[in-house]
Backbone as a ProteinNet text record, in pm:
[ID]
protein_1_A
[PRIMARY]
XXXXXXXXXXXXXXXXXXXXXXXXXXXXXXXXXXXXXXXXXXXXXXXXXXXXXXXXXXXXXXXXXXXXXXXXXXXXXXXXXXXXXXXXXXXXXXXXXXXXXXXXXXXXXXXXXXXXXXXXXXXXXXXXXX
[TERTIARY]
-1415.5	-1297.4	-1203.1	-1198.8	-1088.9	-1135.7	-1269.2	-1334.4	-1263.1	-1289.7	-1242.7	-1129.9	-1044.6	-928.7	-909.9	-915.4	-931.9	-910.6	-1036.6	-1038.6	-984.3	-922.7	-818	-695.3	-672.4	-551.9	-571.3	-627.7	-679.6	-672.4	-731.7	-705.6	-596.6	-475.2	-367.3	-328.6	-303.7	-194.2	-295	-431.4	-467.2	-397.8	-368.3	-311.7	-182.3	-108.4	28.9	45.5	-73.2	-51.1	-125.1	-159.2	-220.4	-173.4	-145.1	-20.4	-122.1	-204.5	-317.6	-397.7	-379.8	-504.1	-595.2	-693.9	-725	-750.5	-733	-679.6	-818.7	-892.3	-958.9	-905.6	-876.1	-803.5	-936.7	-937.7	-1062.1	-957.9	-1019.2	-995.4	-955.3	-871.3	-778.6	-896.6	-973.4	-1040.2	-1188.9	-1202.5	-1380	-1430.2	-1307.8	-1347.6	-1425	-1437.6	-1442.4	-1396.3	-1439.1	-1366.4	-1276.5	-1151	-1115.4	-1015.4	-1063.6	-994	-870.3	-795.5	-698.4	-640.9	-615.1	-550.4	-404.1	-315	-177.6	-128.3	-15.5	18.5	148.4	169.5	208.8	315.6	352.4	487.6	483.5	533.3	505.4	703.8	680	827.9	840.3	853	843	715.1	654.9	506.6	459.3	458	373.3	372.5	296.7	254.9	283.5	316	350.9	308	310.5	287.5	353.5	370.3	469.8	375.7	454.9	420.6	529.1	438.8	535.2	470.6	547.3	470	379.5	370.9	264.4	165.9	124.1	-14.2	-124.3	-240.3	-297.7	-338	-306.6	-345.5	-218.2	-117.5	9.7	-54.1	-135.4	-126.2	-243.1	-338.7	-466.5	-420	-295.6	-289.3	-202.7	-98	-32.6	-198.1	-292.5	-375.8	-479	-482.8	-563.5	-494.2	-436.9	-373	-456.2	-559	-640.8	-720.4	-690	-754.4	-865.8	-919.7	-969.8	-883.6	-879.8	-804.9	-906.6	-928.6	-1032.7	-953.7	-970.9	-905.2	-1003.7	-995.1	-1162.5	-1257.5	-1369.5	-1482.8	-1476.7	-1388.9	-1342.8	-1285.5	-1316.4	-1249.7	-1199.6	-1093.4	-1057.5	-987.7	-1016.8	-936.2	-821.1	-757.2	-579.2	-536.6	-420.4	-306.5	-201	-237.2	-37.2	13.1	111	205.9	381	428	527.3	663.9	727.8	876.9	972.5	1038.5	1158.4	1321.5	1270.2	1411.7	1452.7	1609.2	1660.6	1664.9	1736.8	1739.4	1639	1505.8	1428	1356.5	1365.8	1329.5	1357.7	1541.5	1583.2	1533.4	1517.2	1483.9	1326.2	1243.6	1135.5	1097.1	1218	1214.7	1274.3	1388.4	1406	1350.6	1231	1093.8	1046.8	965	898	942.1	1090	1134.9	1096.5	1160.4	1149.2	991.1	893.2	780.3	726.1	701.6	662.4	766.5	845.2	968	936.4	900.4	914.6	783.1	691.7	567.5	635.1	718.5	787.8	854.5	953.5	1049.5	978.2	884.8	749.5	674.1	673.4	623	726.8	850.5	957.3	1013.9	993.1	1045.2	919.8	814.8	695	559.4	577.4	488.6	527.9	611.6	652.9	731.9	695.9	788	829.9	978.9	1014	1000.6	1054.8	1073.8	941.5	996.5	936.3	924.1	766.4	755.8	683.6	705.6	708.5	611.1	525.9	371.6	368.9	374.8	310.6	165.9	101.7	-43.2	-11.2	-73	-58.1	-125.4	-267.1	-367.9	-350.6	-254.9	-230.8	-140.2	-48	106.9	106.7	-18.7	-45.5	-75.6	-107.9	-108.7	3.9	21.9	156.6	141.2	180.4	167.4	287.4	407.3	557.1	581.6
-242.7	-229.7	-347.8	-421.3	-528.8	-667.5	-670.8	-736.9	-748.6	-678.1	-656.6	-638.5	-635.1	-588.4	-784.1	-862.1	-974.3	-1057.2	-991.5	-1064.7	-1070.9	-927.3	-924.2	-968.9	-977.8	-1043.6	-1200.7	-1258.1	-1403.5	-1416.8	-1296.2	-1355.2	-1306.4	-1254	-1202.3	-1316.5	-1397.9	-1482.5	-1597.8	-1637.9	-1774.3	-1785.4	-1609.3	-1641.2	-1578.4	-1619	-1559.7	-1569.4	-1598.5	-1569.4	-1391.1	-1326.4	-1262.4	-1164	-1024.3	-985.9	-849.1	-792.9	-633.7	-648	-502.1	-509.9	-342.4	-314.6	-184.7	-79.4	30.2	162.1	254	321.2	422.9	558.7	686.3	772.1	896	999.7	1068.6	1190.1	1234.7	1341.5	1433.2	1494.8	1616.4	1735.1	1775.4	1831.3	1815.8	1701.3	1666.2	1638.8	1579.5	1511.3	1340.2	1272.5	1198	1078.4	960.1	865.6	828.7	727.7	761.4	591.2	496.4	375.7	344.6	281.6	244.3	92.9	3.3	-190.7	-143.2	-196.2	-181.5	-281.9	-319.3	-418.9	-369.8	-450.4	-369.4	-516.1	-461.7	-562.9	-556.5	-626.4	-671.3	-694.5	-628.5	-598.3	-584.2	-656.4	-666.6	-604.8	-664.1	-724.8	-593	-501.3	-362.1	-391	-306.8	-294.4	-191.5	-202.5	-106.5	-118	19.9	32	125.2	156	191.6	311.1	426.6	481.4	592.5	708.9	770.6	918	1010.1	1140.7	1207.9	1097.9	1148	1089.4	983.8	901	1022.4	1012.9	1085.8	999.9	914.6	857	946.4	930.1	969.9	1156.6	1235.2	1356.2	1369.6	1273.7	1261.9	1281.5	1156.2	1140.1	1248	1319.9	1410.2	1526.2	1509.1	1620.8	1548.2	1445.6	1378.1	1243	1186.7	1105.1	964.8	987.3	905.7	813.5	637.3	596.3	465.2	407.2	275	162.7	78.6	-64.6	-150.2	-214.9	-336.1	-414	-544.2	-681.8	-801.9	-839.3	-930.6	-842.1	-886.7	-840.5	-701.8	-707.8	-649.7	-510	-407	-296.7	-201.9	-199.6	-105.5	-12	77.3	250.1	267.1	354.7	370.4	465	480.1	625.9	588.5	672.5	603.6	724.4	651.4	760.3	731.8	841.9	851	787	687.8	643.3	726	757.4	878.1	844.1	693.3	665.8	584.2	619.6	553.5	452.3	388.6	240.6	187.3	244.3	123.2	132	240.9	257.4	162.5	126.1	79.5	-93.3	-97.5	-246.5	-274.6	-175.4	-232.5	-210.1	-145.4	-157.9	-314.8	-377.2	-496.3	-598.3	-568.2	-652.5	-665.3	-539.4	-530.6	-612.7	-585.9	-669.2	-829.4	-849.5	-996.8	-1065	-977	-1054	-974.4	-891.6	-866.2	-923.7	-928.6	-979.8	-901.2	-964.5	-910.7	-760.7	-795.7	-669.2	-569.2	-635.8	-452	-412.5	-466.6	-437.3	-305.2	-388.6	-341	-182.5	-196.5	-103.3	26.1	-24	64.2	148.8	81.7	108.7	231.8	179.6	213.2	295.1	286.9	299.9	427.9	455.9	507.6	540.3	707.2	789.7	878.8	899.9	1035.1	897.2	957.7	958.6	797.7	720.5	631.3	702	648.3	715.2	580.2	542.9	417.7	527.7	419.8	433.2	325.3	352.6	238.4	296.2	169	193.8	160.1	262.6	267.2	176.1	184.4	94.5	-45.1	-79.3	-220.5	-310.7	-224.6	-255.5	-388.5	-406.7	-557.7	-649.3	-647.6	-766.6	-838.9	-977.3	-1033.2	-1122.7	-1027.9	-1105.3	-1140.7	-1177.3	-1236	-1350.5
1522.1	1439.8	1459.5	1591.5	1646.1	1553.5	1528.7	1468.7	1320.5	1230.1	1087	1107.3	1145.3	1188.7	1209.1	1283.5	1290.1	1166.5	1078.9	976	838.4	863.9	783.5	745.1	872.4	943.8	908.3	910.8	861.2	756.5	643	483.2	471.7	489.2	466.9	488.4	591.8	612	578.4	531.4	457.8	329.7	237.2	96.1	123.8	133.3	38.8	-54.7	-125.6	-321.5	-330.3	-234.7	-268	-267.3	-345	-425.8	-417	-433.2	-431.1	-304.1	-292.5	-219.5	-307.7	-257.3	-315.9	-217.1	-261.3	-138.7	-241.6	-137.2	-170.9	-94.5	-167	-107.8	-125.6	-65.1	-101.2	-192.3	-299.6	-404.5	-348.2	-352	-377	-402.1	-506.5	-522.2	-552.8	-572.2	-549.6	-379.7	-351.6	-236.6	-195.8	-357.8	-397.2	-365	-331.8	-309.8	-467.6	-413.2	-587.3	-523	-629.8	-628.4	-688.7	-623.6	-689.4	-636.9	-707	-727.1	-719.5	-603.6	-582.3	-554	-535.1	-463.6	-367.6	-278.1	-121.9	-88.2	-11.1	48.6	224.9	281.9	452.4	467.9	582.8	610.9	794.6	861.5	1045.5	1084.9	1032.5	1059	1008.3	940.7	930.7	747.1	678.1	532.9	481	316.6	288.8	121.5	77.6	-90.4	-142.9	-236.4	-323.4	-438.5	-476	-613.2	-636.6	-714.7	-791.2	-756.6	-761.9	-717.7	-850.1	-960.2	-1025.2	-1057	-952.5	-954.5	-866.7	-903.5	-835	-663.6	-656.9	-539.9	-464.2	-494.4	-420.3	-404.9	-494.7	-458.4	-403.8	-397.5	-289.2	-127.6	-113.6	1.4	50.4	-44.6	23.3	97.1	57.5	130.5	227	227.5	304.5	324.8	431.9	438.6	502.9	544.8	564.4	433.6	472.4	292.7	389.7	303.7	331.7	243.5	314.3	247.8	240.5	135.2	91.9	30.2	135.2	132.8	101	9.7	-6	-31.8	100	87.3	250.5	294	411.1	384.6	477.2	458	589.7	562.7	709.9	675.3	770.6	756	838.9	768.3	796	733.7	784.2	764.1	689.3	570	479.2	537.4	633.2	636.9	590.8	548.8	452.4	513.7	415	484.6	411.8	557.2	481.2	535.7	581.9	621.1	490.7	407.3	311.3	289.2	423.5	429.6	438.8	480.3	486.7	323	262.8	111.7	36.6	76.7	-39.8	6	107.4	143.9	103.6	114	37.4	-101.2	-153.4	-345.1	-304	-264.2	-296.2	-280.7	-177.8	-153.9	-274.1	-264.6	-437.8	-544.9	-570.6	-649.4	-624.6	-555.2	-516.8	-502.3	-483.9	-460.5	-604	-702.4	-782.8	-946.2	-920.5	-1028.9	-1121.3	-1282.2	-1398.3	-1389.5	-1327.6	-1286.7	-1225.3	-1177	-1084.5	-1192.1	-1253.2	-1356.9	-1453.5	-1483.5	-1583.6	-1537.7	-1405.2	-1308.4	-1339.5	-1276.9	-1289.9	-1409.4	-1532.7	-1663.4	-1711.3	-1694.7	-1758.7	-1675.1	-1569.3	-1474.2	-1365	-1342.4	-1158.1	-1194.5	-1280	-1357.6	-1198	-1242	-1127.2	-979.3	-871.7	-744.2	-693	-643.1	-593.1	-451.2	-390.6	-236.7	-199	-77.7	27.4	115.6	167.5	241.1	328	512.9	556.4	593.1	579.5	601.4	759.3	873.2	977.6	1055.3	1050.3	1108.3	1097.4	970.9	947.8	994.4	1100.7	1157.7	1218.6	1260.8	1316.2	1231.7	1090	1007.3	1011.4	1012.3	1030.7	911.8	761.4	648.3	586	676	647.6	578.6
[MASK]
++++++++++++++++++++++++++++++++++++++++++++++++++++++++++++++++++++++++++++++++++++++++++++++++++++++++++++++++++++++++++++++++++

């Protein structure tokens, strides 16, 4: 795991153009793996992603909080677990903003109806993608 874990950590900080990663969450009721393309923000060295309480990824993970992250060709497993402190909410909507610009806007208007919910992916706290 220290291994991929390694190498993740390497393409994170070779691109800082690189803006998604993809989260597989397992189904709510199939049990299914079930994909989803996000894009995530880095905030004192830990990761984080963003949605709406009516994506089904967001009601996957409320029952199984365990996902895989695939970065490249790389994949490692981790825990979104839920941010429920305000302040740090409102500081990573202004991430978002700032590293997504007119796409978040877009996101926000059109996309991420109802209640935004903040996710750090746990396993990833050591990526240092600042």
């Amino acid at each position: 795991m220290t291994n991929i874990l390694n190498v993740v950590i390497r393409k994170l900080e070779q691109s800082n153009s690189r803006k998604i990663i993809n989260l597989v969450t397992k189904g709510r009721v199939t049990g299914l793996p079930r994909f989803v393309t996000i894009g995530f923000v880095c905030f004192k060295g830990r990761v984080y992603v963003r949605t709406s309480h009516e994506t089904n990824w967001y009601k996957n993970i409320q029952v199984n909080p365990n996902v895989k992250v695939i970065v490249g060709e790389e994949e490692l497993i981790s825990v979104a677990k839920p941010v429920t402190n305000e302040i740090l909410k409102e500081t990573l909507q202004k991430k978002y903003l700032m590293r997504y610009k007119i796409f978040d806007i877009y996101a926000n208007l059109l996309k991420l109806r109802g209640d935004r919910h903040f996710f750090e992916l746990e396993d990833m706290s050591k990526i240092s993608c600042n």
